[in-house]
N, C-alpha and C positions, 0 to 999 in steps of 0.2 A: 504494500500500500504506500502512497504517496501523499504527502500533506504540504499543504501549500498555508500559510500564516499571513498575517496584515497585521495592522495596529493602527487605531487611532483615536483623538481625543474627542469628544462632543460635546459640545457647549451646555449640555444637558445633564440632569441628573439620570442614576440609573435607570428609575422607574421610568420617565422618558424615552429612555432609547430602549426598554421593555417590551413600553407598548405599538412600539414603531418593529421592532423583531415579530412579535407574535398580530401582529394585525394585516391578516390576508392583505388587505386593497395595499396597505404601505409597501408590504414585501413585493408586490408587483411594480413599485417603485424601485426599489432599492436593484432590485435581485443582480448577482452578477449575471445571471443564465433569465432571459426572459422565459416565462412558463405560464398558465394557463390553472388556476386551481379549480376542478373539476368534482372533487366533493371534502368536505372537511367534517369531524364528528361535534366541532361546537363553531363559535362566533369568531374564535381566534385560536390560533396556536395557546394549548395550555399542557400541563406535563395528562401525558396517558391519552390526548387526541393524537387522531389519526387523521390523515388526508389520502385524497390522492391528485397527482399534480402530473400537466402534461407540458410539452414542450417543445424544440427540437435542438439536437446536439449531431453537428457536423451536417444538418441539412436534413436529417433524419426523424423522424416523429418518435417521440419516447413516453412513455408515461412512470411513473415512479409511485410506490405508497411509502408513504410519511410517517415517521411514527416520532412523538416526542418524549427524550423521554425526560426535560428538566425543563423547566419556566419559570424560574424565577430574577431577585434582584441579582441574583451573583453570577446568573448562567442561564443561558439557553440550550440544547442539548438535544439533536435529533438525529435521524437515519433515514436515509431516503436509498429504498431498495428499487431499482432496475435493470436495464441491460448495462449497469454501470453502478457498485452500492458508493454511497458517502455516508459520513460520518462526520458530522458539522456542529463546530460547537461557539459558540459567540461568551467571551467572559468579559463581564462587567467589574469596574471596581471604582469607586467614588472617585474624582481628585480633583484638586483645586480648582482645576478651568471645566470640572463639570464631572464626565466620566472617560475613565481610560475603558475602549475595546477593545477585545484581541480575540479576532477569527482563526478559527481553523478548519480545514476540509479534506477529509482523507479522502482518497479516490482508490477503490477498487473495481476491478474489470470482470462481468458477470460474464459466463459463459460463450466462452467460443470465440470467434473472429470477429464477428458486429460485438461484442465486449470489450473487448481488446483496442478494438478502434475507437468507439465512442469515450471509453477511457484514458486512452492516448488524446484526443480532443479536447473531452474535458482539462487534463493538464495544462494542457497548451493552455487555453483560454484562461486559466488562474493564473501561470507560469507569467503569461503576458499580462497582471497585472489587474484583471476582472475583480477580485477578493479586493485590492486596498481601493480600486474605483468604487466597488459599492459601499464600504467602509466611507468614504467621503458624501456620499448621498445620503445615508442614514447622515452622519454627524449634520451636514446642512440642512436635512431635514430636522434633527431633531433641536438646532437653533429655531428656527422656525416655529419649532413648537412649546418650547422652553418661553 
């Protein structure tokens, strides 16, 4: 597995950049991977909801289930199983200029060759810097909200 990291600050407190992580409509803002949320088990990302989310990677249609398993002020904490598993974790921590975030996204390649490849893809596009771009959208957004 591979994991790709970001970091950054936002002028907001934690509970702000919380509800900007677990609010469907925002995450379709932020997201480094634009996608399509197709069904969710409550109103927003909470620990123990599930989704299912669709989208495409490398030009290709994918669809993923969601499963979270942390939501709270210290962390967010989910898995998103496809032709391609991740393992995504958003950690929050109070600080001066608001709150420190620090993403992470492991990428594993589900079965076969269309796994292989869309996982190869996915890297690239974090690799190329997708992870600290949406890092920078959350934090603007979450001034805006602050």
């Amino acid at each position: 597995m591979r994991t790709y990291t970001a970091s950054a600050t936002a002028p907001a407190c934690p509970a702000t950049v919380l509800e900007l992580l677990t609010d469907p409509d925002a995450c379709l803002r932020w997201a480094p991977v634009a996608f399509d949320v197709a069904e969710l088990s409550g109103p927003r990302l909470a620990q123990g909801s599930r989704a299912r989310v669709s989208g495409r990677l490398a030009g290709r249609a994918v669809d993923f289930h969601v499963e979270v398993h942390r939501a709270d002020l210290e962390r967010l904490a989910l898995s998103a199983d496809g032709p391609v598993a991740l393992d995504v974790a958003y950690e929050l921590r109070p600080s001066v200029a608001g709150s420190e975030v620090h993403a992470s996204v492991g990428v594993r390649p589900r079965g076969g060759l269309r796994g292989r490849l869309l996982a190869e893809a996915t890297a690239a596009v974090l690799a190329g810097g997708a992870l600290q771009v949406a890092l920078g959208r959350i934090a603007r957004e979450a001034a805006q909200a602050a």
